[in-house]
C-alpha positions in Angstrom: 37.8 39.1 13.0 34.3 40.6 12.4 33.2 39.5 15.4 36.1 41.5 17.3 35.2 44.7 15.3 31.4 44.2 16.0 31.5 43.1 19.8 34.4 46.0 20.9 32.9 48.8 20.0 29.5 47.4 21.1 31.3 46.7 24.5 32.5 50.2 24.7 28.8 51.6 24.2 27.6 49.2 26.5 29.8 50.6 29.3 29.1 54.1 28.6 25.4 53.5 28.4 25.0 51.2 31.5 24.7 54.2 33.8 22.2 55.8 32.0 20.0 52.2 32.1 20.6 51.8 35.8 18.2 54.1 38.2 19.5 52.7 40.8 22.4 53.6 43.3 22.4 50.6 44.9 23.0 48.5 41.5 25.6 50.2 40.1 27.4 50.3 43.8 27.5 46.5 43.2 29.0 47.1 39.5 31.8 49.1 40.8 33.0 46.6 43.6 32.8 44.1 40.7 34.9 46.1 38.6 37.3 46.8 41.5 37.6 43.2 42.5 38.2 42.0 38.9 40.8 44.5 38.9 42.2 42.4 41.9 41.5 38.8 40.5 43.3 39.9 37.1 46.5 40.1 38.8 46.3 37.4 40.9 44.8 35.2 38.0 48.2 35.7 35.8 49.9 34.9 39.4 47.9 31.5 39.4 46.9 31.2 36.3 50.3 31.7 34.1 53.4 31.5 37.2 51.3 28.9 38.9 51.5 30.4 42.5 48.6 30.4 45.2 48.3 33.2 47.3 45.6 33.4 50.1 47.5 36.8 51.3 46.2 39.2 48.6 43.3 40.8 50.7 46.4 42.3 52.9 47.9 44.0 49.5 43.8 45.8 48.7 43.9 46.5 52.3 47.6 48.0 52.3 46.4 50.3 48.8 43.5 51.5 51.0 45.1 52.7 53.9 48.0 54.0 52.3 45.7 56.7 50.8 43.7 57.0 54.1 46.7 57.7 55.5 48.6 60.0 53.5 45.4 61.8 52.2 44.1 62.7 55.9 47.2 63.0 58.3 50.1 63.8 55.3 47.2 66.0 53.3 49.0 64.4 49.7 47.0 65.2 46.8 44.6 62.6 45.7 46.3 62.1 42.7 49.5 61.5 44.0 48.3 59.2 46.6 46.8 56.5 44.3 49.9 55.9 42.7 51.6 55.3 45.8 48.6 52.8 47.0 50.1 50.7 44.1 53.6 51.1 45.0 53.9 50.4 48.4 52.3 46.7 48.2 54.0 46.4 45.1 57.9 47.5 46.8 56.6 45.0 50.2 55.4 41.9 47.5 59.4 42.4 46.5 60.6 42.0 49.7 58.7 38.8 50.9 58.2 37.2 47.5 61.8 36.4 46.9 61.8 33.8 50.3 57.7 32.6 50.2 58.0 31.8 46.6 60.4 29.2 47.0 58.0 27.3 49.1 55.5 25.1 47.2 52.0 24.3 47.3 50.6 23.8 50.6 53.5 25.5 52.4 52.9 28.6 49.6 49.5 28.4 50.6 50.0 29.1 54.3 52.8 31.6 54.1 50.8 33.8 52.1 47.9 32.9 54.5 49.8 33.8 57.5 51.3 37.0 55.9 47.6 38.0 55.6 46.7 37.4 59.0 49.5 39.6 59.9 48.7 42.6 58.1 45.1 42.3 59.3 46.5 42.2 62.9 48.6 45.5 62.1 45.9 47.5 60.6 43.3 46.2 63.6 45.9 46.8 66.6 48.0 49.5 65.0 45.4 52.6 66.9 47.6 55.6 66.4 48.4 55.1 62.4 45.3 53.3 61.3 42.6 54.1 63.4 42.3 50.5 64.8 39.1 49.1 64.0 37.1 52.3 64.3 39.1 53.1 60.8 40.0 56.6 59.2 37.3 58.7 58.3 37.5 61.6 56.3 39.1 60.6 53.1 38.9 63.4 50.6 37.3 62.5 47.1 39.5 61.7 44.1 40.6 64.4 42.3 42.1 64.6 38.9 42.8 67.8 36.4 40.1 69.0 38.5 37.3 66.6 37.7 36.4 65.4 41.1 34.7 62.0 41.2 31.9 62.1 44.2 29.3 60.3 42.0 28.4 56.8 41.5 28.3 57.6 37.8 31.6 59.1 37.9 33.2 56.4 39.6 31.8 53.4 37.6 33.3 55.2 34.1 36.8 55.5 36.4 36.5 51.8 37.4 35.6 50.2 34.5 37.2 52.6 31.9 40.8 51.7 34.2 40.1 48.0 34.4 39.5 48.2 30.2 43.5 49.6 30.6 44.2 46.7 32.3 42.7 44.2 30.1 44.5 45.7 27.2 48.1 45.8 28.8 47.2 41.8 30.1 46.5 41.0 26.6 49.8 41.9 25.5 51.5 40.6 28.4 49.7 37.2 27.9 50.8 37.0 24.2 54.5 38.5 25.0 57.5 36.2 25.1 57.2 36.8 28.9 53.6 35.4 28.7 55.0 32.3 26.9 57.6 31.8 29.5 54.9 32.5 32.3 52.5 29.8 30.8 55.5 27.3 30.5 56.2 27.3 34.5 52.6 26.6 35.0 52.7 23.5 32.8 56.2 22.1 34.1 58.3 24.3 35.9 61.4 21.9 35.6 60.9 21.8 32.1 60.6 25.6 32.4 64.4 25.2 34.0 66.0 23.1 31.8 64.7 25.1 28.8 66.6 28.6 30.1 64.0 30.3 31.8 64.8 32.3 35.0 61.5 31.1 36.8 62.4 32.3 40.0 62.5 35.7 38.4 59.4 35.3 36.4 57.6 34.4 39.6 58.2 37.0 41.5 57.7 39.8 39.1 54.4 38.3 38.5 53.6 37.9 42.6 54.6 41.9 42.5 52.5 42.7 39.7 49.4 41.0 41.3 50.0 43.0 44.4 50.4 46.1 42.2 46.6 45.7 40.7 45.6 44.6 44.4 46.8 48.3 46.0 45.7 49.9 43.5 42.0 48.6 43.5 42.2 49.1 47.2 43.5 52.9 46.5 40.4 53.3 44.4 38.1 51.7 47.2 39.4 53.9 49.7 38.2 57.3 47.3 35.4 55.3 46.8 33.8 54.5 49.9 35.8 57.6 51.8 36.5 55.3 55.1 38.9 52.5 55.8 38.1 49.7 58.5 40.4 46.7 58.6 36.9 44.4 58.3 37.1 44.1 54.3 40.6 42.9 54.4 40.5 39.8 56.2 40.5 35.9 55.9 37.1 36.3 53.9 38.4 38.6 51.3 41.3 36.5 50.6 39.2 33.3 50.2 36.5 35.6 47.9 39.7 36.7 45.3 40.8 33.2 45.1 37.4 31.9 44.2 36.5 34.4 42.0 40.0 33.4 40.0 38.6 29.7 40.1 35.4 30.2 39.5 36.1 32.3 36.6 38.6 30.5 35.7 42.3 30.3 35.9 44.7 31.6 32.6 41.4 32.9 31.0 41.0 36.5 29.5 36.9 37.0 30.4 37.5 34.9 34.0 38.5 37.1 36.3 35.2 39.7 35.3 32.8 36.6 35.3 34.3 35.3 38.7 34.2 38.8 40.3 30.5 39.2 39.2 29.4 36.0 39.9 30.9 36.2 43.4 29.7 39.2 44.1 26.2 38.8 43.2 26.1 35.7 45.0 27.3 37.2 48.3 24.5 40.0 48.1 21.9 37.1 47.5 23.2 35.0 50.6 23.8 38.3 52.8 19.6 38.0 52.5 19.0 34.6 52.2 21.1 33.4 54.8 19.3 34.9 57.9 16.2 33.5 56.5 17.5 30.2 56.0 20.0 30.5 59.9 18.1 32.9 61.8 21.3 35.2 63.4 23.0 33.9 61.1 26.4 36.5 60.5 28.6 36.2 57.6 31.0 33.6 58.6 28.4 31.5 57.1 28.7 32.6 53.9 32.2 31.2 54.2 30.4 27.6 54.3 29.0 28.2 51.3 31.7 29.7 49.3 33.9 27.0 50.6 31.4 24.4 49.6 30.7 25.9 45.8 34.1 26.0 45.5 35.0 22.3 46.1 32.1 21.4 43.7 33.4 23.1 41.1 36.4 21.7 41.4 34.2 18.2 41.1 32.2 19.3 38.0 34.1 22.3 36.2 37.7 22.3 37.7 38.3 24.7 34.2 36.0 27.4 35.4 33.3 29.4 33.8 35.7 31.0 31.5 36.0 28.5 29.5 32.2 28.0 28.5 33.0 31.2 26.0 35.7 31.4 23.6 38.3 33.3 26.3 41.9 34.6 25.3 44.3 31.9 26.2 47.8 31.2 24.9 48.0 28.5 22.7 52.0 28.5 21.2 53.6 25.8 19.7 55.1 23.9 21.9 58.0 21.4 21.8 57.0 17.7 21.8 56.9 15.9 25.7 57.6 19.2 27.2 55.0 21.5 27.3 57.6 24.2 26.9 57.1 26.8 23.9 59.1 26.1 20.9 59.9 29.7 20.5 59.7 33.3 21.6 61.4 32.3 25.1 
């Protein structure tokens, strides 16, 4: 317990003091995108990690928050701050609609309908000219404004970031130690069991699929006021394979993974964007692909548990009910 009371507040200082340490633009550019992509992996790591779903489809739902407030901030002329909820809800309200028939495929077939729904989207935001831009984008996009504090800064936008994604990680560490946590970690172990023991997984699922999508429009709501343009090129294949490695890599049902996945990811793209054309001279970045296709099957090999559980992460741990893996109570 003294260690909680010591590392918190130290945490808290840390975050507040980190843009005061960092000189440079470019660094804490790289600490926001970390922060926005945990904010990403965190849903789709209680969607993998806890309901036990893959979903390759989840750089369509950052994209989807992105150019819903391109759109309604530059053509419609909403306010900022009414158009970052609305980044969340509209992948949120279209996860509801297509999670009900994809979840009741399995594995592979999961795999490639969330795949394919991500193509799709990526298609509709590259071909659709007279709402999105096509691939010359939306330019334009005002700044975020709330109670009239305007973030245009770097320094601004890391304390929004981070300080949201700390919201986050408190409402996931209630979640994860709720009754519906419990149920959520006994569909990962046996879903049958899950079945037999009264739990509505087909429910559970798909409120976590929505959920995941709701994190994923919002951190694409926040990238949009962020970066102020919208392209389809972030929001393709790439992105989706990036989320799902950082979830891996980090490691799946882990409190701490999803932030060590995101920043180990992301550091390591920056070093390959440079070392690659040394290395492949030409080179572009479907090779990086290659590479985070090939650390990902060897962590599978060496450290299929990812790097989240080197440290002493938040996991769930109930009781459970002997040969079934289900939770003896609290369901």
């Amino acid at each position: 317990m003294w260690k909680k009371a010591i590392l918190r507040p130290a945490a808290v200082l840390l975050l507040f003091a980190v843009p005061l340490l960092i000189k440079s633009n470019y660094l804490l550019s790289i600490l926001i995108v970390i922060g926005l992509y945990t904010i990403i992996v965190q849903g789709l790591g209680i969607l993998m990690g806890y309901a036990g779903q893959v979903s390759f489809g989840h750089a369509a739902f950052f994209g989807l928050g992105g150019y819903t407030v391109a759109i309604l901030t530059t053509r419609f002329h909403w306010p900022t701050v009414l158009a970052l909820p609305a980044a969340a809800l509209l992948p949120g309200v279209i996860a509801a609609i297509i999670g009900r028939p994809t979840l009741k495929l399995r594995e592979l077939y999961l795999a490639l309908a969330t795949l394919g729904f991500g193509i799709l989207v990526h298609i509709a935001f590259t071909e659709g000219k007279e709402l999105t831009g096509g691939p010359s984008g939306i330019t334009g996009i005002p700044y975020l404004s709330i109670g009239g504090l305007t973030f245009d800064s770097d320094i601004k936008f890391f304390y929004l970031v981070w300080i949201t994604l700390f919201l986050i990680l408190a409402g996931i560490n209630n979640l994860v130690r709720s009754r519906v946590g419990r149920a959520l970690r006994a569909i990962s172990e046996s879903e049958h069991a899950a079945e037999n023991a009264g739990i509505d997984t087909a429910k559970l699922k798909l409120q976590a699929f929505i959920f995941s999508a709701l994190l994923a429009g919002l951190a694409g709501g926040l990238y949009a006021f962020y970066v102020t343009f919208i392209s389809p090129s972030p929001f393709g294949f790439h992105a989706s394979v990036q989320f799902v490695l950082m979830a891996v890599i980090g490691g799946l049902g882990t409190f701490w993974g999803p932030l060590l996945g995101a920043a180990v990811v992301v550091t390591l793209g920056e070093f390959l964007r440079w070392a690659v054309p040394l290395v492949i001279p030409g080179a572009g970045g479907e090779y990086q692909i290659i590479f985070f296709g090939l650390i990902l099957v060897l962590l599978m090999i060496f450290r299929p548990e990812g790097l989240g559980a080197l440290g002493k992460c938040l996991k769930l741990s109930p009781e459970k009910m002997p040969g079934t893996g289900i939770p003896s109570k609290d369901i």
